[in-house]
DOMIGU-350419 format. One line per field, with one value per residue: residue number from 1; residue in three letters; y, z, x of N, C-alpha, C, O in turn. Coordinates in nm, 4 decimals, always signed. Atoms other than C-alpha are relative to their C-alpha. Layout:
n c(NUM; ...)
res c(ala; ...)
n_Y c(Y; ...)
n_Z c(Z; ...)
n_X c(X; ...)
ca_Y c(Y; ...)
ca_Z c(Z; ...)
ca_X c(X; ...)
c_Y c(Y; ...)
c_Z c(Z; ...)
c_X c(X; ...)
o_Y c(Y; ...)
o_Z c(Z; ...)
o_X c(X; ...)
END
This chain:
n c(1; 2; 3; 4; 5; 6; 7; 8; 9; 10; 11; 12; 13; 14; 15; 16; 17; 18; 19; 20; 21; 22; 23; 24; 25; 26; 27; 28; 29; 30; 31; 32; 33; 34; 35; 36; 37; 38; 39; 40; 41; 42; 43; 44; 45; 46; 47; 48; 49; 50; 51; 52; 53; 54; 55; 56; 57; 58; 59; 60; 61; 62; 63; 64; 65; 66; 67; 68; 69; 70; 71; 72; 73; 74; 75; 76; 77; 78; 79; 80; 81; 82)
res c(unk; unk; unk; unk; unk; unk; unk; unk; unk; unk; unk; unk; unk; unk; unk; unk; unk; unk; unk; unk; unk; unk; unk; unk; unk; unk; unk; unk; unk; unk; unk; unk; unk; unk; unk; unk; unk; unk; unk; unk; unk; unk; unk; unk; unk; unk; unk; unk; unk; unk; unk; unk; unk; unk; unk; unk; unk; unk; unk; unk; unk; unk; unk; unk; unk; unk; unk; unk; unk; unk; unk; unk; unk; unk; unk; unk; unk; unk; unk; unk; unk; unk)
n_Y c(-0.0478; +0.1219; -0.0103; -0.1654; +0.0734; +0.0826; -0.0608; -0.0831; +0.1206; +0.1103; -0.0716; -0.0309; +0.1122; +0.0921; +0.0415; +0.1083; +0.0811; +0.0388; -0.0516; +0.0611; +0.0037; -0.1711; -0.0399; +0.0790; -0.0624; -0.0960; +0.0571; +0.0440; -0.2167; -0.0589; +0.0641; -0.0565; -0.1544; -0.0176; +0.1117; -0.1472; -0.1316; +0.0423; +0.0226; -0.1643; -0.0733; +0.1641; -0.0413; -0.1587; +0.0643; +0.0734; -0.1183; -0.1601; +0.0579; +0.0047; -0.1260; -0.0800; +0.1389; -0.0446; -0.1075; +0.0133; +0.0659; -0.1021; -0.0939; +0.1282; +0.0024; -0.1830; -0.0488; +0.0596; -0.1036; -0.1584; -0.0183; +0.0776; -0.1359; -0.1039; +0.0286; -0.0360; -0.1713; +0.0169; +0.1051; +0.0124; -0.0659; -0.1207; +0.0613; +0.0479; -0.0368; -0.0081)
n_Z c(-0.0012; +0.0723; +0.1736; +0.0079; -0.0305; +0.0913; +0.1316; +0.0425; +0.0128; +0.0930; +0.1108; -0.0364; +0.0051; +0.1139; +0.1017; -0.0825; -0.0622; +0.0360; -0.0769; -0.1361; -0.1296; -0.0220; -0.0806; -0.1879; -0.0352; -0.0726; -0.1689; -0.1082; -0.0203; -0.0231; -0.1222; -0.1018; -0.0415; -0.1431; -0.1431; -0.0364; -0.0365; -0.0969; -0.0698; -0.0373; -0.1423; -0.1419; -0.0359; -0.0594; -0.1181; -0.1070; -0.0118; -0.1032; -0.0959; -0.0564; -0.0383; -0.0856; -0.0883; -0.0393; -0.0798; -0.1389; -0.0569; -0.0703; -0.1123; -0.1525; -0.0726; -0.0674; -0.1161; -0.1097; -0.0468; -0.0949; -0.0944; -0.1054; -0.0587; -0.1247; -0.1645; +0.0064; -0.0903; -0.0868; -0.0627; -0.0583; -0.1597; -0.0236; -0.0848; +0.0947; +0.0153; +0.1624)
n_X c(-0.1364; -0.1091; -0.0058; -0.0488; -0.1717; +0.0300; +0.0149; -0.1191; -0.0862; +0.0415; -0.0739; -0.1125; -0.0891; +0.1151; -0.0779; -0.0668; +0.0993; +0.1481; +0.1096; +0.0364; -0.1084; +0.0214; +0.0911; -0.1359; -0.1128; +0.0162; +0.0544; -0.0712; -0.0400; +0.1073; +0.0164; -0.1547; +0.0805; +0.0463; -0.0902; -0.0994; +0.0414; -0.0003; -0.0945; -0.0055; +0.0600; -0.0245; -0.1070; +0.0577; +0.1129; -0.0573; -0.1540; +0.0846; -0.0026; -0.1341; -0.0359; +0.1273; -0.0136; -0.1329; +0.0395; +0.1218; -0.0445; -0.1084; +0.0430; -0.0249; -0.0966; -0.0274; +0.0938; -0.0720; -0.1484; +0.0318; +0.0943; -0.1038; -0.1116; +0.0308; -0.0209; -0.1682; -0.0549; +0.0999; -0.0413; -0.1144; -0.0026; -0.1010; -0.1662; -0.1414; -0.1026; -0.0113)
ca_Y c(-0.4829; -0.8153; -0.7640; -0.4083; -0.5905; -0.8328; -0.6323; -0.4343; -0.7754; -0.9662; -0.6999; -0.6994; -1.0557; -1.2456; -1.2559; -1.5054; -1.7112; -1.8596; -1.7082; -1.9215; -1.9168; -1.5003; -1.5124; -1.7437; -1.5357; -1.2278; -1.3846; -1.4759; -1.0770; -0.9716; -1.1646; -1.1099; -0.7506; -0.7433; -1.0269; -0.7217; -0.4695; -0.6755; -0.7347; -0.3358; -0.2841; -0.6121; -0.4938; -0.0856; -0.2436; -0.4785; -0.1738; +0.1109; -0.1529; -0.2346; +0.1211; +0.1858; -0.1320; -0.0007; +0.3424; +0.2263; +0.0277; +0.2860; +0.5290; +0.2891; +0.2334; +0.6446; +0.6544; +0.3513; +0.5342; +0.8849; +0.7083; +0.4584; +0.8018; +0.9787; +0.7099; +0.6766; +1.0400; +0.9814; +0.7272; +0.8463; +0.9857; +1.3563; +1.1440; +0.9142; +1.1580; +1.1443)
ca_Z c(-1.6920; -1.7844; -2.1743; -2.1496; -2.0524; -2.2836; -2.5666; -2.5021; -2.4343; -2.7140; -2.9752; -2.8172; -2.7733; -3.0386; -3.2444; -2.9677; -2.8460; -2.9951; -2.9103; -2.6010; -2.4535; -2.4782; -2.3291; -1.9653; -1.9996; -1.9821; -1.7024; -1.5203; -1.5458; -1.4537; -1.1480; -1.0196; -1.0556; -0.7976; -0.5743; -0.5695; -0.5166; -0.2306; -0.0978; -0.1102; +0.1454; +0.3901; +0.3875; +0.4543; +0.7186; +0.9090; +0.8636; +1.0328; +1.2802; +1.3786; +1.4388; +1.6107; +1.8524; +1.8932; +1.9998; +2.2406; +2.3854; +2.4066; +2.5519; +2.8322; +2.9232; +2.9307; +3.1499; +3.3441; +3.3783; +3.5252; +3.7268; +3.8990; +3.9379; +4.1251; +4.3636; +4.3779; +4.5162; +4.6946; +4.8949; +4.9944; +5.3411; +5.4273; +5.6755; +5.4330; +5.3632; +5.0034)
ca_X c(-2.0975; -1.9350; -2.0559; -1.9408; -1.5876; -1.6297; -1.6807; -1.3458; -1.1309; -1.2678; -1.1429; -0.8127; -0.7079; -0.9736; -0.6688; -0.5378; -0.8374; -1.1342; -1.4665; -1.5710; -1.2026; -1.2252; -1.5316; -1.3584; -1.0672; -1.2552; -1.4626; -1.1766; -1.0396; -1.3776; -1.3759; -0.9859; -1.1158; -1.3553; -1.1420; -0.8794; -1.1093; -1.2219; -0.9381; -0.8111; -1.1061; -1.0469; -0.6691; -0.7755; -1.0151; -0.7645; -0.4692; -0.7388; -0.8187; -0.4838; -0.3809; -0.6884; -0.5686; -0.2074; -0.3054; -0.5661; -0.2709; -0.0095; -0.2347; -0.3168; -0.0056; +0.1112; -0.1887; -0.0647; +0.2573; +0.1008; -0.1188; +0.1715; +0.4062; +0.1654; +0.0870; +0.4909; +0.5007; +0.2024; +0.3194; +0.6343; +0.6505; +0.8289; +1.0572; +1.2011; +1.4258; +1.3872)
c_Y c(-0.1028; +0.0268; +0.1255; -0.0512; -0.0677; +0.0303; +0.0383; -0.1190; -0.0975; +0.0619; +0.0088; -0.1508; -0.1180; -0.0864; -0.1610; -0.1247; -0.0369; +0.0761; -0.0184; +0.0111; +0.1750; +0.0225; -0.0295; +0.1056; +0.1622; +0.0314; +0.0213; +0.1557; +0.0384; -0.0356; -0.0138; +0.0982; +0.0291; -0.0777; +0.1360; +0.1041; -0.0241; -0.0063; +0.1333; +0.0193; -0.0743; +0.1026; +0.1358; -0.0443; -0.0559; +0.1025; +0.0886; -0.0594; -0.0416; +0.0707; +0.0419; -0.1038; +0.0722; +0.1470; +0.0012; -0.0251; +0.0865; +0.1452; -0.0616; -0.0200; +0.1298; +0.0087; -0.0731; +0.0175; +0.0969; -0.0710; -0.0527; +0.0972; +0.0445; -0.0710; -0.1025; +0.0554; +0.0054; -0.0296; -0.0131; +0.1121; +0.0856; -0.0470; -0.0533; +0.0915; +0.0212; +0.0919)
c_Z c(-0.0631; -0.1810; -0.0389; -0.0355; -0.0846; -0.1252; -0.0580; -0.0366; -0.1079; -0.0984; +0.0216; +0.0018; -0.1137; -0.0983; +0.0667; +0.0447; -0.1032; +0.0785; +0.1454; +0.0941; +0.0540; +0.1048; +0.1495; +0.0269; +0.0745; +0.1677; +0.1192; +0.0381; +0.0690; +0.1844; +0.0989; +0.0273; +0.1031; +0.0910; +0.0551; +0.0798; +0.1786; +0.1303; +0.0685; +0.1413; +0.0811; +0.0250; +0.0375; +0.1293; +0.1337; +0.0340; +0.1013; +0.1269; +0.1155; +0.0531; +0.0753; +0.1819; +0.0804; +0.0879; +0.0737; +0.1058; +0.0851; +0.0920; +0.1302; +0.0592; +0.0211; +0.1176; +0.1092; +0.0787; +0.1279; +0.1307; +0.1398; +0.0378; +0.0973; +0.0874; +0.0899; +0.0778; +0.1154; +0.1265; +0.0961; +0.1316; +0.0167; +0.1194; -0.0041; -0.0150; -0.1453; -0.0712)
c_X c(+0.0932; +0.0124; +0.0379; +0.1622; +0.0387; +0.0122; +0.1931; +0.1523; -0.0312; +0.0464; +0.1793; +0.0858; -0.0950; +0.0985; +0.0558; -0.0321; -0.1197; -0.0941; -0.0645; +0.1074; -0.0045; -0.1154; -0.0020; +0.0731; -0.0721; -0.1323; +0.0752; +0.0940; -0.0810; +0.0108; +0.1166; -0.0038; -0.0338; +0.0642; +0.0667; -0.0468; -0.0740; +0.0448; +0.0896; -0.0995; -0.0017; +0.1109; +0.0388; -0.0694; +0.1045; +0.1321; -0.0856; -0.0045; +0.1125; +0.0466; -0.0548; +0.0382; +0.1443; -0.0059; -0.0341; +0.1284; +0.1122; -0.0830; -0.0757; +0.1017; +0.0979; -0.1097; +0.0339; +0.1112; -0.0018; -0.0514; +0.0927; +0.1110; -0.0711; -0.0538; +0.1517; +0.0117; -0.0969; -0.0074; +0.0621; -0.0386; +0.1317; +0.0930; +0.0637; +0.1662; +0.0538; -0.0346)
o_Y c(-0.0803; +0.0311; +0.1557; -0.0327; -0.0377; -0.0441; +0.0181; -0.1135; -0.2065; -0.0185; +0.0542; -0.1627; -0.2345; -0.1974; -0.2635; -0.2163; +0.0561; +0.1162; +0.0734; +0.0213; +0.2129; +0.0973; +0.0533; +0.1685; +0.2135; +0.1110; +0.0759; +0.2029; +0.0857; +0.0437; -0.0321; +0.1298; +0.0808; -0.0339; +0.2014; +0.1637; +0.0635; +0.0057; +0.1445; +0.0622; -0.0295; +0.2030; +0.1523; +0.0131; -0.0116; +0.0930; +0.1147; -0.0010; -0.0367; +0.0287; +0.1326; -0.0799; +0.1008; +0.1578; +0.0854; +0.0461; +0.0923; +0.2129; +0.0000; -0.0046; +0.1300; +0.0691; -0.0190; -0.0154; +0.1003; -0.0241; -0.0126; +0.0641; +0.0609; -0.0137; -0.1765; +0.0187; +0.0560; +0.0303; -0.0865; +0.2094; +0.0453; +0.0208; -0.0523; +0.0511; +0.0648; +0.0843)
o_Z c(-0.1397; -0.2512; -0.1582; -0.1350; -0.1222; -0.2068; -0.1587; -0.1247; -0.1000; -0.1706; -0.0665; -0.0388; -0.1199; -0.1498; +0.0027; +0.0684; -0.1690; +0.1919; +0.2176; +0.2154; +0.1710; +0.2023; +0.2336; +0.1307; +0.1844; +0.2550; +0.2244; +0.1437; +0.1704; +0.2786; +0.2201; +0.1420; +0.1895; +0.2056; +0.1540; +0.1720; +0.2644; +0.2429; +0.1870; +0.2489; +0.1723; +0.0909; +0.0948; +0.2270; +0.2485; +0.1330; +0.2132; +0.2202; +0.2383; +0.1580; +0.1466; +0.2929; +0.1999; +0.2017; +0.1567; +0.2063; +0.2030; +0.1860; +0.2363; +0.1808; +0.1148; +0.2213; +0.2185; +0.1942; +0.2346; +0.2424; +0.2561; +0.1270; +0.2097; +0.1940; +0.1883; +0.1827; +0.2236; +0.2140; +0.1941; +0.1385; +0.0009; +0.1600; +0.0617; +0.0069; -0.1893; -0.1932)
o_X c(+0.1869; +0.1134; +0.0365; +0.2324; +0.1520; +0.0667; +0.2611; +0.2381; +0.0255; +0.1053; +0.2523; +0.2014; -0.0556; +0.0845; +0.0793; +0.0466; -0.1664; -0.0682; -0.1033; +0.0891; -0.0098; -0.1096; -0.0368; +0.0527; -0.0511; -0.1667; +0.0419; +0.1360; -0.0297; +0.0086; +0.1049; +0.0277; +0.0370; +0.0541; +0.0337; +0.0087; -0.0847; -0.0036; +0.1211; -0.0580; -0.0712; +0.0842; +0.1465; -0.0213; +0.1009; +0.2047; -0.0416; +0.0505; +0.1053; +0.0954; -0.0120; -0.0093; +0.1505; +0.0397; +0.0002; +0.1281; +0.1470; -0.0414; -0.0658; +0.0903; +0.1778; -0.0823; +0.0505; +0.1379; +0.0596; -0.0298; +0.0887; +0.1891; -0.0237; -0.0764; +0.1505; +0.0645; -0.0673; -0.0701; +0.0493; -0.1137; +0.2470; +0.1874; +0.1678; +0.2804; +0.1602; -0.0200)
END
């Protein structure tokens, strides 16, 4: 794949570079490429995760809610007066 890459960037900037620097440069493309593409699925990964964290949290504490209401009502005694 690199000499595939290679091919297309070496006709395009040749005018700019010597042969050996074209061939780094389009190294160093080649290889920020996949960093990126890397990095897209880390940063999809730690976003799903996150959400998946926050949800857990808030529906834990709605449940902590219901559960501390109804032994609230539970609790209360028909001669309170309340």
């Amino acid at each position: 794949m690199v000499v595939s890459y290679n091919i297309f960037l070496s006709n395009k900037y040749m005018k700019y570079f010597s042969r050996e620097y074209g061939q780094v440069i389009t190294l160093f493309l080649y290889l920020q490429n996949q960093y990126l593409k890397i990095m897209d699925e880390y940063i999809g990964a730690v976003i799903k995760v996150g959400g998946i964290l926050i949800g857990g949290v808030m529906i834990l504490f709605v449940i902590w809610h219901i559960v501390k209401d109804i032994l609230d009502i539970s609790g209360k005694d028909s001669s309170d007066g309340k």
